[in-house]
MOPAC internal coordinates of N, CA, C and O (Angstrom, degrees):
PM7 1SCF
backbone

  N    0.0000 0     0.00 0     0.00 0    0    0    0
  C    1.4595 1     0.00 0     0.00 0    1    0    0
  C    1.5302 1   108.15 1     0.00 0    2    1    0
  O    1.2310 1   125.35 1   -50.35 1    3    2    1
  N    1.8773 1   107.33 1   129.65 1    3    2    1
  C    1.7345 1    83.03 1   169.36 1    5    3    2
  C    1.3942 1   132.69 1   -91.81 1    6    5    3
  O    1.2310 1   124.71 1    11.43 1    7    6    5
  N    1.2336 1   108.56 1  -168.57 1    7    6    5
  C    1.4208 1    91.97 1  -176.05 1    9    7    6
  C    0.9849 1   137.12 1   -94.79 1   10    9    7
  O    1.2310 1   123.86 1  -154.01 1   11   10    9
  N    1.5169 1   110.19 1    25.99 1   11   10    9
  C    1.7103 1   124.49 1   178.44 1   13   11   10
  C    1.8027 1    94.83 1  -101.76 1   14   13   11
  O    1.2310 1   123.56 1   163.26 1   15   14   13
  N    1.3846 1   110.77 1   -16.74 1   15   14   13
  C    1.5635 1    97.46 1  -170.29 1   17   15   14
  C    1.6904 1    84.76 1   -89.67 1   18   17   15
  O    1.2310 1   114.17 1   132.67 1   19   18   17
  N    1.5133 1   128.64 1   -47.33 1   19   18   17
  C    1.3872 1   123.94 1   176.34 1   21   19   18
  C    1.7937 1   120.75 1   -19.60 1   22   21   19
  O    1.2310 1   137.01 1   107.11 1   23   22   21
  N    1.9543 1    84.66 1   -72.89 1   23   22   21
  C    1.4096 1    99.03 1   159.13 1   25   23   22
  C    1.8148 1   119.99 1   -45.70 1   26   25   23
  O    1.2310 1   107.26 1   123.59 1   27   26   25
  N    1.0480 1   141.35 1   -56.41 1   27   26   25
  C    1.2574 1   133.02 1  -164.95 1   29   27   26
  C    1.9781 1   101.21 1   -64.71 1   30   29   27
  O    1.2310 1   139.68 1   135.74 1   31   30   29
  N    1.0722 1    79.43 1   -44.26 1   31   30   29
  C    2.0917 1    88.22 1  -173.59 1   33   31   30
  C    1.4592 1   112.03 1   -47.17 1   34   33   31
  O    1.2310 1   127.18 1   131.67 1   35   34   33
  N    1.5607 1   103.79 1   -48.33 1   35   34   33
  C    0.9989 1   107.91 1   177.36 1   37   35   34
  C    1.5379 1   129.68 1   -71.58 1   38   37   35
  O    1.2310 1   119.87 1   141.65 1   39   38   37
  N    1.7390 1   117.86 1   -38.35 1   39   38   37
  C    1.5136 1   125.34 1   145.58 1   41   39   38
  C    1.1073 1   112.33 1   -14.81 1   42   41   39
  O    1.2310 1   123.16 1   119.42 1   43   42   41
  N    1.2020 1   111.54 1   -60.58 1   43   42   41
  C    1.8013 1   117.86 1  -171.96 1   45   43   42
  C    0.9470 1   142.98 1   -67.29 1   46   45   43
  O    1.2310 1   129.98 1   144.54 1   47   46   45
  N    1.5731 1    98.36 1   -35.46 1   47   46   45
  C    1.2909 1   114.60 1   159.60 1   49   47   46
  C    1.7016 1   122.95 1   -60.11 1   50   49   47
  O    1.2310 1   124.88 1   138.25 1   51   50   49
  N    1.3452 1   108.23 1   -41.75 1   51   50   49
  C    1.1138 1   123.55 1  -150.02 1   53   51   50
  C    1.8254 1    96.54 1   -74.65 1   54   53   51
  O    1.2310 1   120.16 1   126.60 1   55   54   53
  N    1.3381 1   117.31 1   -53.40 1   55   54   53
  C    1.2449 1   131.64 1   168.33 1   57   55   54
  C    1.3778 1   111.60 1   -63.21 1   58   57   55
  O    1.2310 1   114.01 1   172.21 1   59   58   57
  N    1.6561 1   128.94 1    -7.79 1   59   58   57
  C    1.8529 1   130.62 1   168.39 1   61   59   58
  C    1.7556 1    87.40 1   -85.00 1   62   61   59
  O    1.2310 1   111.55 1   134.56 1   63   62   61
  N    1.1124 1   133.52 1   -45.44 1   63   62   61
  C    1.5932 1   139.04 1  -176.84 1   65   63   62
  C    1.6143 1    93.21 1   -40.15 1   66   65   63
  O    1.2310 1   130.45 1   102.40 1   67   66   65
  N    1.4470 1    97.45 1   -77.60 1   67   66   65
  C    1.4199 1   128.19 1  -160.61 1   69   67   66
  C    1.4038 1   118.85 1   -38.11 1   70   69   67
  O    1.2310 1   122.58 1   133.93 1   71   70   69
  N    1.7411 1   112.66 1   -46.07 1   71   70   69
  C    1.2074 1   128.18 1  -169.95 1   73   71   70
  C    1.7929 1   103.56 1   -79.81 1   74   73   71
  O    1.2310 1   140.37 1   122.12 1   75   74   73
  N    1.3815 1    78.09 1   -57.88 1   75   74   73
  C    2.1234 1    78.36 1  -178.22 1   77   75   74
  C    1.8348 1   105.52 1   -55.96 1   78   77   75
  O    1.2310 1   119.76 1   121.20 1   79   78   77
  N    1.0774 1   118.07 1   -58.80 1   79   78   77
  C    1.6071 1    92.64 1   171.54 1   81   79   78
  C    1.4340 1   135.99 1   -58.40 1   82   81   79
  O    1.2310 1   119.12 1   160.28 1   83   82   81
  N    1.7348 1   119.28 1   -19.72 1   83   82   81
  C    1.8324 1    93.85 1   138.01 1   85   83   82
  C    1.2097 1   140.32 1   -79.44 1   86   85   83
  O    1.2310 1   124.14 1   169.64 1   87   86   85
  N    1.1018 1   109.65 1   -10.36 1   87   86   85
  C    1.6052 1   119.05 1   166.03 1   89   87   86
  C    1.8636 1   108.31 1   -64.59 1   90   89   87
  O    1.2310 1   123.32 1   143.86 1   91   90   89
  N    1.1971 1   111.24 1   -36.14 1   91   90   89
  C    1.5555 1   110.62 1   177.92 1   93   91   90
  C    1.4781 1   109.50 1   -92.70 1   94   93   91
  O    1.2310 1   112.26 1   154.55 1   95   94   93
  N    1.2543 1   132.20 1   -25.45 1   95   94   93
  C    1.3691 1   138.87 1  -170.66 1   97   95   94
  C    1.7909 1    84.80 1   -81.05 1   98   97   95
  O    1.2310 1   109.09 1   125.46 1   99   98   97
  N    1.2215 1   138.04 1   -54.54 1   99   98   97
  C    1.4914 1   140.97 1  -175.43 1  101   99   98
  C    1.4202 1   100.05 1   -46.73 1  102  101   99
  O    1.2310 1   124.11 1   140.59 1  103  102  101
  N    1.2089 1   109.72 1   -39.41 1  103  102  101
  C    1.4788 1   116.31 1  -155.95 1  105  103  102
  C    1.4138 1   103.95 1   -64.74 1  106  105  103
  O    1.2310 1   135.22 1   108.04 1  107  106  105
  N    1.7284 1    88.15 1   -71.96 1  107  106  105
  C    1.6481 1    92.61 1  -173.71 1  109  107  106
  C    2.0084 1   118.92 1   -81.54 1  110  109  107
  O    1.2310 1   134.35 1  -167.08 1  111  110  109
  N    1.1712 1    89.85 1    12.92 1  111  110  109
  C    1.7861 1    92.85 1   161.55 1  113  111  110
  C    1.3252 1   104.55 1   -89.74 1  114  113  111
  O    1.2310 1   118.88 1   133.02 1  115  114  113
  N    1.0306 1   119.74 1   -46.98 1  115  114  113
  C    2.0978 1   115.42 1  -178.80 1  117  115  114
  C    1.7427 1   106.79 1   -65.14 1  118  117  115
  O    1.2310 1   119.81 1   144.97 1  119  118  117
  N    1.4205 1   117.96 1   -35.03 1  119  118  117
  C    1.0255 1   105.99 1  -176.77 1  121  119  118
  C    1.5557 1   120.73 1   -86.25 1  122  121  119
  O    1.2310 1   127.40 1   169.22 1  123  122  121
  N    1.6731 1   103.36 1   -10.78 1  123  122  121
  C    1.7083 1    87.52 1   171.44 1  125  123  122
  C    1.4973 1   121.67 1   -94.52 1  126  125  123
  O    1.2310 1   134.90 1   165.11 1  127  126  125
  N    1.6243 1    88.78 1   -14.89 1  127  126  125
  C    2.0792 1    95.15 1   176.61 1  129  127  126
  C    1.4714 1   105.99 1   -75.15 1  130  129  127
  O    1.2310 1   114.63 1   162.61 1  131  130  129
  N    1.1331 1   127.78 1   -17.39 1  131  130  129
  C    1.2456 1   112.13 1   179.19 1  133  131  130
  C    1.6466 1   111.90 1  -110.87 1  134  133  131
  O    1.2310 1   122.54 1   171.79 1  135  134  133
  N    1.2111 1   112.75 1    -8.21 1  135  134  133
  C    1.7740 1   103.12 1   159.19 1  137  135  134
  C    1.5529 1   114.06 1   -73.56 1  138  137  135
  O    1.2310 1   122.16 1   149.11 1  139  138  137
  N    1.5238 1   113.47 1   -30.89 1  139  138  137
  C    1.5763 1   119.72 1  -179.22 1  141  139  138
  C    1.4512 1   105.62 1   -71.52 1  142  141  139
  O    1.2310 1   114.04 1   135.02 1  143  142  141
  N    1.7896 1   128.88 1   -44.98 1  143  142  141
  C    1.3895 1   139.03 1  -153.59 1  145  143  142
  C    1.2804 1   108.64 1   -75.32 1  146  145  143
  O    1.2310 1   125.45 1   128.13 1  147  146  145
  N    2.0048 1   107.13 1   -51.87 1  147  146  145
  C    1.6344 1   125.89 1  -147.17 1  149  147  146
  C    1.8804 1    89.42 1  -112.38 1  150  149  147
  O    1.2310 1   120.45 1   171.21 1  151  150  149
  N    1.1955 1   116.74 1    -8.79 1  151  150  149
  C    1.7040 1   119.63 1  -166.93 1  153  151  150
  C    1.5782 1    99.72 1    38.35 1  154  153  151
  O    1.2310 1   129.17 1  -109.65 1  155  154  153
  N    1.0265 1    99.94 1    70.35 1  155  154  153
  C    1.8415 1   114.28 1   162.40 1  157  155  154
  C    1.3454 1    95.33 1  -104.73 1  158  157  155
  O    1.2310 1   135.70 1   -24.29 1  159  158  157
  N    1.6888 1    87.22 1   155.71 1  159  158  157
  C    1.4953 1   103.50 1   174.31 1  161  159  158
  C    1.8288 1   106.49 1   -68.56 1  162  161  159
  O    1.2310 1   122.04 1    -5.23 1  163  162  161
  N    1.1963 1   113.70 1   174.77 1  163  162  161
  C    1.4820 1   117.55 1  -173.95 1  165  163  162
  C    1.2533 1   108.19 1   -79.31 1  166  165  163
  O    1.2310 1   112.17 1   134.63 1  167  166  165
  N    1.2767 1   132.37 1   -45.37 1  167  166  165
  C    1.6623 1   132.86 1   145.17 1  169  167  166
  C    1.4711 1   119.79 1    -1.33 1  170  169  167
  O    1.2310 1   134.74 1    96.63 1  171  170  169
  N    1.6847 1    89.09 1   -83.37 1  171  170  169
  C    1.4667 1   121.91 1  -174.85 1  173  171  170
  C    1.7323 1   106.44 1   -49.65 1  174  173  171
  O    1.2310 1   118.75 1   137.34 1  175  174  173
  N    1.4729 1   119.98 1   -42.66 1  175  174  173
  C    1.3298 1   118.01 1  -173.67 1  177  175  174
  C    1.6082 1   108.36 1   -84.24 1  178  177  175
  O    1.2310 1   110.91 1   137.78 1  179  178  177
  N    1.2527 1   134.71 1   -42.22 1  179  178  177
  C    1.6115 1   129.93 1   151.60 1  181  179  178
  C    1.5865 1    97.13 1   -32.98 1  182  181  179
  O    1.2310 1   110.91 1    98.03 1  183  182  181
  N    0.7040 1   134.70 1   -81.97 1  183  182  181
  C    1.6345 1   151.69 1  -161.56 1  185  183  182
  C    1.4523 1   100.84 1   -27.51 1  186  185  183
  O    1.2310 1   128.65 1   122.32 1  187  186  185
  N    1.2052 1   100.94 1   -57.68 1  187  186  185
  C    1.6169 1   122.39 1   177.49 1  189  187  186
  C    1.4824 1   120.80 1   -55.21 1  190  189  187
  O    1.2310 1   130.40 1   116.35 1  191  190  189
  N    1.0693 1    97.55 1   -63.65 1  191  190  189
  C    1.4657 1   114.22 1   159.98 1  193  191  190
  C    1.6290 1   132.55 1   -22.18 1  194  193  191
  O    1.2310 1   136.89 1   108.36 1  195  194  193
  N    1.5064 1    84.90 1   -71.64 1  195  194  193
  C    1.4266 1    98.90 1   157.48 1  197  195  194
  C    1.3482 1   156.76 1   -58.94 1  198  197  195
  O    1.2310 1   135.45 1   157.08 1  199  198  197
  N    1.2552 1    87.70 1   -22.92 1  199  198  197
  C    1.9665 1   121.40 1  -172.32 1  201  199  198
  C    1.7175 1    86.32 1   -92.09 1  202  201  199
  O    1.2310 1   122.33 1   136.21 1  203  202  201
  N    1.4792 1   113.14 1   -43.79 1  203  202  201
  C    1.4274 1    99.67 1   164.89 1  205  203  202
  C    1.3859 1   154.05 1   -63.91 1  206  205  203
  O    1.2310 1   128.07 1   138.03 1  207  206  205
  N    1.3240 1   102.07 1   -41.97 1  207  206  205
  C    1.5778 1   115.41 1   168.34 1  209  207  206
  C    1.6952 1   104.44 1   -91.28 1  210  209  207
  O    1.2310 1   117.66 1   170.88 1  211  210  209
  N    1.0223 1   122.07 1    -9.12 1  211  210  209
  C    1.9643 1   109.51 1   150.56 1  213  211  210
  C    1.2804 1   130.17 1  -101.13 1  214  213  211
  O    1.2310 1   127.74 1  -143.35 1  215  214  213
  N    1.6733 1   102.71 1    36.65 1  215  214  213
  C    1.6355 1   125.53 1  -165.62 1  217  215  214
  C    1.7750 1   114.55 1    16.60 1  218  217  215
  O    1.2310 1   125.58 1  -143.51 1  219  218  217
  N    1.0667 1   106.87 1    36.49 1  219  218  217
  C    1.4410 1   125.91 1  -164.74 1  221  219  218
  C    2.2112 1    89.58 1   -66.17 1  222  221  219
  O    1.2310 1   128.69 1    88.83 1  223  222  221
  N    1.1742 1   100.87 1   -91.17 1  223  222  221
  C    1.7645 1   118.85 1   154.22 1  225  223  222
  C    1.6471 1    95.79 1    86.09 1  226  225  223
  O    1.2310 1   121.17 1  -110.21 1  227  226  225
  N    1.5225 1   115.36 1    69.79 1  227  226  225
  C    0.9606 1   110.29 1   178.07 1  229  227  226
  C    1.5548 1   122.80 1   -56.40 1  230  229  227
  O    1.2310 1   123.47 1   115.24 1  231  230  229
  N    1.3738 1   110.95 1   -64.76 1  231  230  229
  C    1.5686 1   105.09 1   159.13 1  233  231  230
  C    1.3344 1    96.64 1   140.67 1  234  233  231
  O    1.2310 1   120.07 1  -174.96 1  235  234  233
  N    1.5189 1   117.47 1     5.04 1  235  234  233
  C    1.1596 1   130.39 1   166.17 1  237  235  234
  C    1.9891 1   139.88 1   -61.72 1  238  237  235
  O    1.2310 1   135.85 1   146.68 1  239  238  237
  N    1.3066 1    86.93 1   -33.32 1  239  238  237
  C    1.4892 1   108.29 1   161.80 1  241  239  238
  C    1.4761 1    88.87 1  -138.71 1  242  241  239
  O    1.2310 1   129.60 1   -17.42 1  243  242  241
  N    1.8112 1    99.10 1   162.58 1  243  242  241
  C    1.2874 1   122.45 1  -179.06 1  245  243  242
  C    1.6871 1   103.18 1  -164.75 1  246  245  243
  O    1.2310 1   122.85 1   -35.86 1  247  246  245
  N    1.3218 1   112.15 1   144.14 1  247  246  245
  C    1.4620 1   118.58 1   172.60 1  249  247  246
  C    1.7759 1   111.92 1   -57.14 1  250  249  247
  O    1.2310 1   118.68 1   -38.67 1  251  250  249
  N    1.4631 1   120.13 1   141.33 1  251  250  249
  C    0.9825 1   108.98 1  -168.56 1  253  251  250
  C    1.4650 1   104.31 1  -123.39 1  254  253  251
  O    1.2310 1   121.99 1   153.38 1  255  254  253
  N    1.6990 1   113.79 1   -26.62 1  255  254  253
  C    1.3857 1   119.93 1   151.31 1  257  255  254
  C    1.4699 1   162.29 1   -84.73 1  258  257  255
  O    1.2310 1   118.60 1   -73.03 1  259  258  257
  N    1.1258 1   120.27 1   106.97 1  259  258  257
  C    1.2139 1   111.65 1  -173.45 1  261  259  258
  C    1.4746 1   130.54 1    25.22 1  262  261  259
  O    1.2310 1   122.52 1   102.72 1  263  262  261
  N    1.3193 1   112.78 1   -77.28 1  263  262  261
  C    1.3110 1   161.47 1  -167.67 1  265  263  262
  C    1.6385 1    90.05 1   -51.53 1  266  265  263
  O    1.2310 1   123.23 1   114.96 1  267  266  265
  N    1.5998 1   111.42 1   -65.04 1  267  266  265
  C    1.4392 1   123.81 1  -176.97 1  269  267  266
  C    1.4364 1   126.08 1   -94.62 1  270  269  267
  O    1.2310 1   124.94 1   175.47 1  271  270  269
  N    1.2275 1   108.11 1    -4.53 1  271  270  269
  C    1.5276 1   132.66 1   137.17 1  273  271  270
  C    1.5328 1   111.63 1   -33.66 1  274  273  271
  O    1.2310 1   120.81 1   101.80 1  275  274  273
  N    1.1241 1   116.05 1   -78.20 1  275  274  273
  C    1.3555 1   142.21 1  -158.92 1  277  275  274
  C    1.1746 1   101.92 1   -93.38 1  278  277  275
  O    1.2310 1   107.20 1   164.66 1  279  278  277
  N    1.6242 1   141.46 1   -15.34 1  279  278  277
  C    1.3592 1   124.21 1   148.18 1  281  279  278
  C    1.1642 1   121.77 1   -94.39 1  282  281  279
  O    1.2310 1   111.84 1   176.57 1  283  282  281
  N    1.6419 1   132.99 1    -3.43 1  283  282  281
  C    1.0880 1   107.58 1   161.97 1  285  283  282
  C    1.8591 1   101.66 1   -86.38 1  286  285  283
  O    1.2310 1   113.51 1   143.45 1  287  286  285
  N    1.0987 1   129.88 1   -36.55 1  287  286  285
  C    1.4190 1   110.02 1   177.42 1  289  287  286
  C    1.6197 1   126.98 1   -28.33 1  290  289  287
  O    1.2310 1   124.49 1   121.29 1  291  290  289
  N    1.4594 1   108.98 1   -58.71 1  291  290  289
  C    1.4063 1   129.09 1   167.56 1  293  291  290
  C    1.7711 1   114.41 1   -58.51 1  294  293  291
  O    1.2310 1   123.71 1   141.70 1  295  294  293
  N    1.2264 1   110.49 1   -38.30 1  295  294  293
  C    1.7767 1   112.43 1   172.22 1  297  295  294
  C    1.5382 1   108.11 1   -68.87 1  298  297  295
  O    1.2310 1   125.19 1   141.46 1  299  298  297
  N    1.4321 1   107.63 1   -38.54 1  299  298  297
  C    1.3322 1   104.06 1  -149.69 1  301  299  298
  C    2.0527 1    85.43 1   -84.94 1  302  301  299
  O    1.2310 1   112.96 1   164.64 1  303  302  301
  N    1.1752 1   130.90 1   -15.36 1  303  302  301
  C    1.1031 1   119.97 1  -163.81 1  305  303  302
  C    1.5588 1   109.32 1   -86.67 1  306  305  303
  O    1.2310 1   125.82 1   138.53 1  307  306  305
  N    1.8053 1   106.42 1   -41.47 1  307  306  305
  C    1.3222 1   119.31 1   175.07 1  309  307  306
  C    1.5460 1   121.82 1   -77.35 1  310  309  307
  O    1.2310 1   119.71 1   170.23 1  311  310  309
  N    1.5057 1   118.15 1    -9.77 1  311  310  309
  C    1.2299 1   131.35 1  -136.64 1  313  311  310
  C    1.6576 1    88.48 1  -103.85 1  314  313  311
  O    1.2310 1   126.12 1   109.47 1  315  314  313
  N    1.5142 1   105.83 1   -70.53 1  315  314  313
  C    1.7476 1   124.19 1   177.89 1  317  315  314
  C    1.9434 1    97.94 1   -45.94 1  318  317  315
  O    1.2310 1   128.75 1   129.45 1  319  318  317
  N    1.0232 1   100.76 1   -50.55 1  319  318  317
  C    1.7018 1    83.98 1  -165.61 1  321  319  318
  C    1.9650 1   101.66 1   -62.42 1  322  321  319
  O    1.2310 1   122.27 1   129.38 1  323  322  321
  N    1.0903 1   113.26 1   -50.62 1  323  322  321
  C    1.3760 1   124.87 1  -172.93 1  325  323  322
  C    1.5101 1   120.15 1   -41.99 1  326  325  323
  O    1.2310 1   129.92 1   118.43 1  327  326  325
  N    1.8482 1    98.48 1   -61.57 1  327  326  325
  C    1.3911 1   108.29 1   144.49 1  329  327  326
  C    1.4907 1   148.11 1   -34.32 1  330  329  327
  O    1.2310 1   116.09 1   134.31 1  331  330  329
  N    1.7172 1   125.03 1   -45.69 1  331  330  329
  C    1.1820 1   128.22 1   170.48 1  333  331  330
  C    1.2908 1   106.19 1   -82.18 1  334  333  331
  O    1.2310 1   122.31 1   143.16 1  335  334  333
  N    1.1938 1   113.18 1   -36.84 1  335  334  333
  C    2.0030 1   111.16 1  -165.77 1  337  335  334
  C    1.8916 1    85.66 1   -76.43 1  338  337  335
  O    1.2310 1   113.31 1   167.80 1  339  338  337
  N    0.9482 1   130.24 1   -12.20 1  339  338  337
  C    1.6408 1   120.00 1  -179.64 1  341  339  338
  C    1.8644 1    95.22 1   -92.91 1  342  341  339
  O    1.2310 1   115.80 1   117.24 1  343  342  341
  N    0.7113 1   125.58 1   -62.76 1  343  342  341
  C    1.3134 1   148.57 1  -174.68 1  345  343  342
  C    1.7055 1    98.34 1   -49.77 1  346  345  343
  O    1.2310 1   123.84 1   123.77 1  347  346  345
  N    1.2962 1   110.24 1   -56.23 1  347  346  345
  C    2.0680 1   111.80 1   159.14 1  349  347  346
  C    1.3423 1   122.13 1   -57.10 1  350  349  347
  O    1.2310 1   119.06 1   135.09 1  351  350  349
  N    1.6156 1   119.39 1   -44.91 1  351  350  349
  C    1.1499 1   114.66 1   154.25 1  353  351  350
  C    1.8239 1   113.33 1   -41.72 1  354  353  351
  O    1.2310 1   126.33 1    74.79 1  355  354  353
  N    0.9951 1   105.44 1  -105.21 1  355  354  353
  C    1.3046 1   109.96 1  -155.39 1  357  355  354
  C    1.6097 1   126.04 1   -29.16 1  358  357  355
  O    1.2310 1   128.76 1   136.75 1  359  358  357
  N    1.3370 1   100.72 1   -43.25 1  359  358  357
  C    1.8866 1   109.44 1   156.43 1  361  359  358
  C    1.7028 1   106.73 1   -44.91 1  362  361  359
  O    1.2310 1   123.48 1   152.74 1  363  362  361
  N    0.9403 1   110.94 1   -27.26 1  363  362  361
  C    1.9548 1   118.77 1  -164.28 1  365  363  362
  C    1.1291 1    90.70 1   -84.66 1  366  365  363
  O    1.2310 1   112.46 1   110.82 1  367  366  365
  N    1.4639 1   131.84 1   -69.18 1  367  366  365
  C    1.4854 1   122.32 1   179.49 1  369  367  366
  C    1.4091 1   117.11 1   -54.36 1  370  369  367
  O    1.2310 1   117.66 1   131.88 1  371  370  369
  N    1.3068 1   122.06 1   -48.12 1  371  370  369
  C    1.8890 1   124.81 1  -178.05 1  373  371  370
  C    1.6847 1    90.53 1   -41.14 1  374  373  371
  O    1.2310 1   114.45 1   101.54 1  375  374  373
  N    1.6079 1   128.11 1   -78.46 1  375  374  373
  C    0.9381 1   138.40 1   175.08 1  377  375  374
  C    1.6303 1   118.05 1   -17.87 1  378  377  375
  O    1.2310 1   113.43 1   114.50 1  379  378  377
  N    1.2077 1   130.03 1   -65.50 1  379  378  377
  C    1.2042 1   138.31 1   171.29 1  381  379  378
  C    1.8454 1   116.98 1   -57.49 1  382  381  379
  O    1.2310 1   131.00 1   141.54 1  383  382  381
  N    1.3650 1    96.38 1   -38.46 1  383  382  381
  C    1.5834 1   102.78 1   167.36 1  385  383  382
  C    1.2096 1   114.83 1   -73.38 1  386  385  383
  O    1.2310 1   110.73 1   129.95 1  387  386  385
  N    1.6812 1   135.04 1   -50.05 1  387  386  385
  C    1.2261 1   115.07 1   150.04 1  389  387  386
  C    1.0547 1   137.85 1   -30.84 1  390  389  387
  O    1.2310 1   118.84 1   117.83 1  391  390  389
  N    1.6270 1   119.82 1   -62.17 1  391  390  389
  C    1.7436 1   116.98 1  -175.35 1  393  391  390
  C    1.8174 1   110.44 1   -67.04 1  394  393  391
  O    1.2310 1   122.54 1   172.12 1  395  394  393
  N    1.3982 1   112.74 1    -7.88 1  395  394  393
  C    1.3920 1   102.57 1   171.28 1  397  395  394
  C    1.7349 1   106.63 1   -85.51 1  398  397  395
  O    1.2310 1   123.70 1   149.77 1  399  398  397
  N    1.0061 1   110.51 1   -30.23 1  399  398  397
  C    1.4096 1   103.72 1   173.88 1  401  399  398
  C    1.7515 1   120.99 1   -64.52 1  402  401  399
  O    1.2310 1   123.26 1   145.48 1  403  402  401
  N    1.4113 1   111.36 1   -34.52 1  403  402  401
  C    1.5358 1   120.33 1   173.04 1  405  403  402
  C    1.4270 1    92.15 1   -66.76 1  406  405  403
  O    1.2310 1   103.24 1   120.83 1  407  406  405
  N    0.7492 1   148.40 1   -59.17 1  407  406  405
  C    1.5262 1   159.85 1  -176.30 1  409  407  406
  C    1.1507 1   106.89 1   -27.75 1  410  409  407
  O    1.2310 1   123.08 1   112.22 1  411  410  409
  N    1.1986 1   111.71 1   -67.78 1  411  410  409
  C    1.5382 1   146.34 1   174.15 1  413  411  410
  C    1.8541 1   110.84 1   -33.09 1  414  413  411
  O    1.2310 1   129.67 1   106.54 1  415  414  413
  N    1.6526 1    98.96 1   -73.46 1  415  414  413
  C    1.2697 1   102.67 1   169.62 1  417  415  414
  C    1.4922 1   129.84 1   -68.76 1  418  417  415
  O    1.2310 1   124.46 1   158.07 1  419  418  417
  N    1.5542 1   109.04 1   -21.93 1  419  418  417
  C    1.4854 1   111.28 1  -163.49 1  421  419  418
  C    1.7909 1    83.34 1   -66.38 1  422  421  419
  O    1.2310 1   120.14 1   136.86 1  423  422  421
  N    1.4332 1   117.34 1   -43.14 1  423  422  421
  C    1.2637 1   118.83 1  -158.29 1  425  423  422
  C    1.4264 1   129.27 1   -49.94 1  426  425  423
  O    1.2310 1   127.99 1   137.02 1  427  426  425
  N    1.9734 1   102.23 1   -42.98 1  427  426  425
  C    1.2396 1   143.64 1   154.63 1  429  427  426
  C    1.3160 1   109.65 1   -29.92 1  430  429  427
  O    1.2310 1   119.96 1   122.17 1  431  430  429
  N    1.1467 1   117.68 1   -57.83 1  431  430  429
  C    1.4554 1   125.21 1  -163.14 1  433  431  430
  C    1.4675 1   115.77 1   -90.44 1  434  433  431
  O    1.2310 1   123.93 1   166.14 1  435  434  433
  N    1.4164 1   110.06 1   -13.86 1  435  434  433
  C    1.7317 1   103.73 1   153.85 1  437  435  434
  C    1.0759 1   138.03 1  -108.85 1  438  437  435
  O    1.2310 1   128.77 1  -166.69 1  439  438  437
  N    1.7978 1   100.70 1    13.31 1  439  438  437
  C    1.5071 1   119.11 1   170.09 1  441  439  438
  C    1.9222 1   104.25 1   -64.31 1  442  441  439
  O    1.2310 1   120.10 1   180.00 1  443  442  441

């Protein structure tokens, strides 16, 4: 392998690392400010979390304080973009790792 494909593999990897730990760092930041803020169960605040940054928003729970008012406004603003553009990434790389693999075989097969 050379070492520009080394190098690229590793790019990819490094940014598949990168992305899933803000996707988990998002995670468990929404879920501990709002078990500490809203005293939800730990369930209930993942739950929240989630329904938030996949603008899902059932309407089932909702912040009732101030405090969590104003952090989910600010979460939910920084949170959704962070989330999908991570979440686009990683589909973007799967994608590219697939077509190198068709690549791969188509190549195989006219050797």
């Amino acid at each position: 392998m050379t070492d520009l494909k080394k190098s690229n593999l590793w790019r990819a990897d490094l940014l598949v690392i990168v992305t899933i730990s803000a996707l988990v760092s998002l995670l468990v930041a929404g879920t501990v400010v709002y078990h500490y803020l809203e005293h939800w169960s730990w369930v209930s605040s993942f739950y929240f979390t989630v329904c938030t940054l996949t603008t899902v928003g059932y309407g089932d729970l909702f912040p009732t304080s101030e405090a969590s008012q104003l952090f989910t406004a600010i979460f939910a603003l920084a949170g959704v973009t962070i989330a999908f553009t991570s979440l686009g990434m990683l589909g973007s790389i799967y994608l590219r790792r697939g077509e190198r693999m068709l690549l791969r075989v188509r190549e195989t097969k006219e050797e």
